[in-house]
N, C-alpha and C positions, 0 to 999 in steps of 0.2 A: 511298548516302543515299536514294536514291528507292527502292530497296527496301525498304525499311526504313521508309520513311515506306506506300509501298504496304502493310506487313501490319501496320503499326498501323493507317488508314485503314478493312483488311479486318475487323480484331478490332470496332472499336468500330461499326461498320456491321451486323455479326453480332448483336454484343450489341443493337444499337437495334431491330434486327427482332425480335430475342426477348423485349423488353419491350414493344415495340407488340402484337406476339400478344396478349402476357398481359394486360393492359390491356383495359378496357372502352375501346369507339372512342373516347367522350367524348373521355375522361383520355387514351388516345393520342395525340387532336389536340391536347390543350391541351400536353402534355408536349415533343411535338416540333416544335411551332411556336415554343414558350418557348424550347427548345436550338437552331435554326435562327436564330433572331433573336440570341440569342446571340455565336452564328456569323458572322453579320452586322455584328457589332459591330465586328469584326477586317478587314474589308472595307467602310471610309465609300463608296467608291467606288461601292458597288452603288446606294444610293440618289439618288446624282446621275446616273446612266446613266437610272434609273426617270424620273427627273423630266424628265431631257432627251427621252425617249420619249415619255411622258407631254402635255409641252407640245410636242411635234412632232406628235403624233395630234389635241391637244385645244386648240388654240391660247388659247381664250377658259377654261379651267380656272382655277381658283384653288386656292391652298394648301392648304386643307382638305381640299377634292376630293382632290387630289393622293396626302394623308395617307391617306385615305380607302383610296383605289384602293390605295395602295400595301401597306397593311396587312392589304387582304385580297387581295391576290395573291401575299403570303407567306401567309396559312392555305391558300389554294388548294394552292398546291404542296406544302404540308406533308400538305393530305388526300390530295394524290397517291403520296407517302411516304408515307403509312401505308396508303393500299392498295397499294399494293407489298408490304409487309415484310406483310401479309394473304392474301396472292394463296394460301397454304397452305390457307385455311382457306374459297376459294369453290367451288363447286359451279353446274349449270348451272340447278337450281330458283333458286338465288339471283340470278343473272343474269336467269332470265326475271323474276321478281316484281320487281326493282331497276332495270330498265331499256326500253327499248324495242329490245333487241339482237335479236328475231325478226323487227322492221323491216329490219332491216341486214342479216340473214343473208339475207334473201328477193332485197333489193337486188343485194347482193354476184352473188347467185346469175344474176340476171337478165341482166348484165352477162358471168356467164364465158357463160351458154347463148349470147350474141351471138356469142364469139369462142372455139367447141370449142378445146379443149389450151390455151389460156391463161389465167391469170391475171389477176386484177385490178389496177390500179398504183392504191393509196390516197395520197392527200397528206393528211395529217394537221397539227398543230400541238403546240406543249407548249401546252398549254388545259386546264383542271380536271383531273380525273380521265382524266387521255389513256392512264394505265397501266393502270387499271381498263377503261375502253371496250373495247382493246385482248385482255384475258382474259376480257371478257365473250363475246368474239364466237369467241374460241376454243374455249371450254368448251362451246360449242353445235354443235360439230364441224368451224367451219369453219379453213382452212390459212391462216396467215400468219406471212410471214418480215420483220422486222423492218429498217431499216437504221438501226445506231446508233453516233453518234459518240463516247462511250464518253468514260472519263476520264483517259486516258493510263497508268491503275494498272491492272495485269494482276490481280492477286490479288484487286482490288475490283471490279474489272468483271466477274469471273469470278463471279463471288458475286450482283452483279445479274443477271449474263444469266442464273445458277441458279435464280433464281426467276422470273424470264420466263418461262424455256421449260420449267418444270414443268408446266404445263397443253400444251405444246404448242408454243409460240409459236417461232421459229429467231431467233435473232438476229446478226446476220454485221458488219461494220465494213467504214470508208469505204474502206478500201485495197482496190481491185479492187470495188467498189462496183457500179461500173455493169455489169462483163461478169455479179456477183453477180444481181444484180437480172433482165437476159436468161437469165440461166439459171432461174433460179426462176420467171419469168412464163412460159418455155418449158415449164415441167414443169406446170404449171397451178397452182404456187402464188401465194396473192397477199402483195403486194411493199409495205408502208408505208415510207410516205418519212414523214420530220418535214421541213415545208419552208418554216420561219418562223426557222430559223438562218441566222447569216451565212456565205457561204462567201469562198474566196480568187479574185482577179477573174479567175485563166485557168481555173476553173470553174464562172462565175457566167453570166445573164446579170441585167439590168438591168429593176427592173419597177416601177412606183409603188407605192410604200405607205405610206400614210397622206399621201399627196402628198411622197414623199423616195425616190426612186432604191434600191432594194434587190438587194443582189446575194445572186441565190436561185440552186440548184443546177436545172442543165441533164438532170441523168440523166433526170428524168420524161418529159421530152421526146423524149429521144433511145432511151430502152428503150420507147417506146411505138410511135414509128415502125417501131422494129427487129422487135418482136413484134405490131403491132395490136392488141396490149392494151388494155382498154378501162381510164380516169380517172377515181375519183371523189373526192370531196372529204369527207374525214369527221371529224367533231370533236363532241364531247360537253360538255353541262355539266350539271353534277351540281346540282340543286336544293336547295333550305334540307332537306328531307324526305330527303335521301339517293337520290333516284331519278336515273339520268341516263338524260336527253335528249339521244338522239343523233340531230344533221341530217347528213344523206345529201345529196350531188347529183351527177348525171354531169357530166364535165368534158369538153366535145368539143373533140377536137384540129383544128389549122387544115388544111381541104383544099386549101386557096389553093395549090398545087405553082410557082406565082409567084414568090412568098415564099422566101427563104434560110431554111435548117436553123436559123441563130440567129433568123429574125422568126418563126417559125414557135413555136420555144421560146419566145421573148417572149411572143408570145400566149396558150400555152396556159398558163405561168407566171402571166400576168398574171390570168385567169380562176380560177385559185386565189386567188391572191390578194385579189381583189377579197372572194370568201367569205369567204379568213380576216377580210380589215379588218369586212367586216358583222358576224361575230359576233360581234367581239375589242368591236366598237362597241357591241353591245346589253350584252354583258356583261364593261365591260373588267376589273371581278375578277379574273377567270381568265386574265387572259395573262400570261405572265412576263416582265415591263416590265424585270428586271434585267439580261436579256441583250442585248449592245449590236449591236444587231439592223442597224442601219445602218454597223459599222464599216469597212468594202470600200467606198470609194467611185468611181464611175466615173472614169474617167478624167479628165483635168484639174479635178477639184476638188476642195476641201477635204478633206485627210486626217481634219484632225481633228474629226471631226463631235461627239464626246463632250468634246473639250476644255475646261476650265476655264480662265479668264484669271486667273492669279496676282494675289489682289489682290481680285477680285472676288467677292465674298462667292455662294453658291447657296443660294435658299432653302430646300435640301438641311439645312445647317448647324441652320436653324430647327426640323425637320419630328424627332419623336422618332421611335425604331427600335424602343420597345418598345411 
């Protein structure tokens, strides 16, 4: 059955990228954000996870707000789909003229000259155009290998990571992740983490976000020690005009040798973090408020952080999806 569902998944993923090609942007954004919200319709659940986010980030928000943010961090991620199912059709002129990716390649650079044979560790986010950022920076000659957690369908992910790594890009999965990640930083490639997912708590540690306990993956810390690799923090957002702005910052790890292996990762966790929440803050648009970013929660407390009390109405019910 899950085969089966996997190359039907594959087929109509295929065909969606061959219509987005053909398609003026416009009509591609407006087309696959219409069939996404679609999609959505069939999962009520996504939009009270948003708002439980949403009022955990924004305490004093209102409903509209809410509607607001929510509506455009479904187009966000549909322009991120559709530059994916594009990624054929860019070149590195269009990168320089679309972005500020000569910033980042100079950055990047600066960063391995510190640390000869290795590697940069990126912490990244799903924020706007994170796929586009990502083949801008590649098509200008520089190395990066990917870590992605993928959708459990072999035949469909095979078909994503095919056009990732068309321009270049590696894309490797979380199983054997971290010796992944040491080897790649050892060879001088650099290594993007996505690191605004939830992980499972005997591979998290624990860091505040948005003032709530988030269990974030430990690898950055532990492949940075291991190799000296140098951290930076890099996430893009793509403007009304189509340019994206991409912020850069070095991420310094804790020297305190005081400090235990896990306070040591809290800390340098925590320092990402604190970026991603500043610019999730200025532009929360662009974060993907659907995924239940707080599900792990530490130790002795509430499981159920996204729970719904039966009975109690969410003003989720209120808020339309189209």
């Amino acid at each position: 059955m899950l085969n089966l569902l996997d190359s039907l998944a594959c087929f109509v993923l295929r065909g969606l990228f061959l219509v987005l090609r053909m398609l003026p942007p416009r009509w591609g954004l407006f087309f696959v954000s219409r069939l996404f919200r679609f999609f959505l319709l069939f999962m009520p659940r996504s939009f009270s996870v948003a708002e439980k986010n949403l009022r955990t980030a924004f305490p004093d928000i209102d409903n509209k707000r809410i509607r607001e943010i929510y509506q455009a961090s479904i187009d966000s991620f549909c322009s991120n789909l559709l530059a994916l199912a594009r990624t054929p059709d860019m070149n590195a002129e269009t990168a320089r003229a679309t972005s500020n990716v000569e910033q980042l390649d100079a950055f990047i650079s600066q960063l391995q000259a510190e640390t000869p044979g290795r590697g940069v560790l990126v912490a990244t986010m799903h924020f706007s155009s994170f796929e586009r950022l990502m083949q801008c920076y590649v098509l200008l000659g520089g190395k990066l290998a990917v870590l992605a957690r993928g959708l459990g369908l072999e035949k469909t992910d095979g078909l994503i990571d095919d056009v990732r790594e068309s321009f270049g890009i590696r894309v490797f999965r979380r199983k054997g992740g971290l010796a992944d990640i040491i080897d790649k930083l050892k060879q001088g490639e650099n290594v993007a983490v996505l690191c605004d997912q939830n992980v499972k708590r005997n591979h998290a540690v624990f860091v505040d976000f948005f003032g709530v306990k988030a269990a974030t993956t430990r690898a950055i810390s532990v492949a940075a020690e291991r190799t000296g690799a140098n951290v930076a923090f890099v996430a893009a957002v793509e403007n009304s005009d189509g340019y994206l702005d991409i912020s850069m910052k070095r991420i310094d790890s804790p020297v305190d040798r005081t400090l235990s292996a896990h306070e040591r990762a809290e800390q340098l966790m925590l320092s990402v973090h604190r970026e991603m929440e500043d610019l999730i803050r200025k532009h929360p648009e662009h974060w993907f408020w659907i995924h239940r970013r707080f599900k792990t929660r530490p130790p002795g407390l509430d499981e159920n952080f996204y729970h719904v009390t039966k009975g109690v109405e969410s003003t989720s019910s209120q808020l339309s999806v189209t």
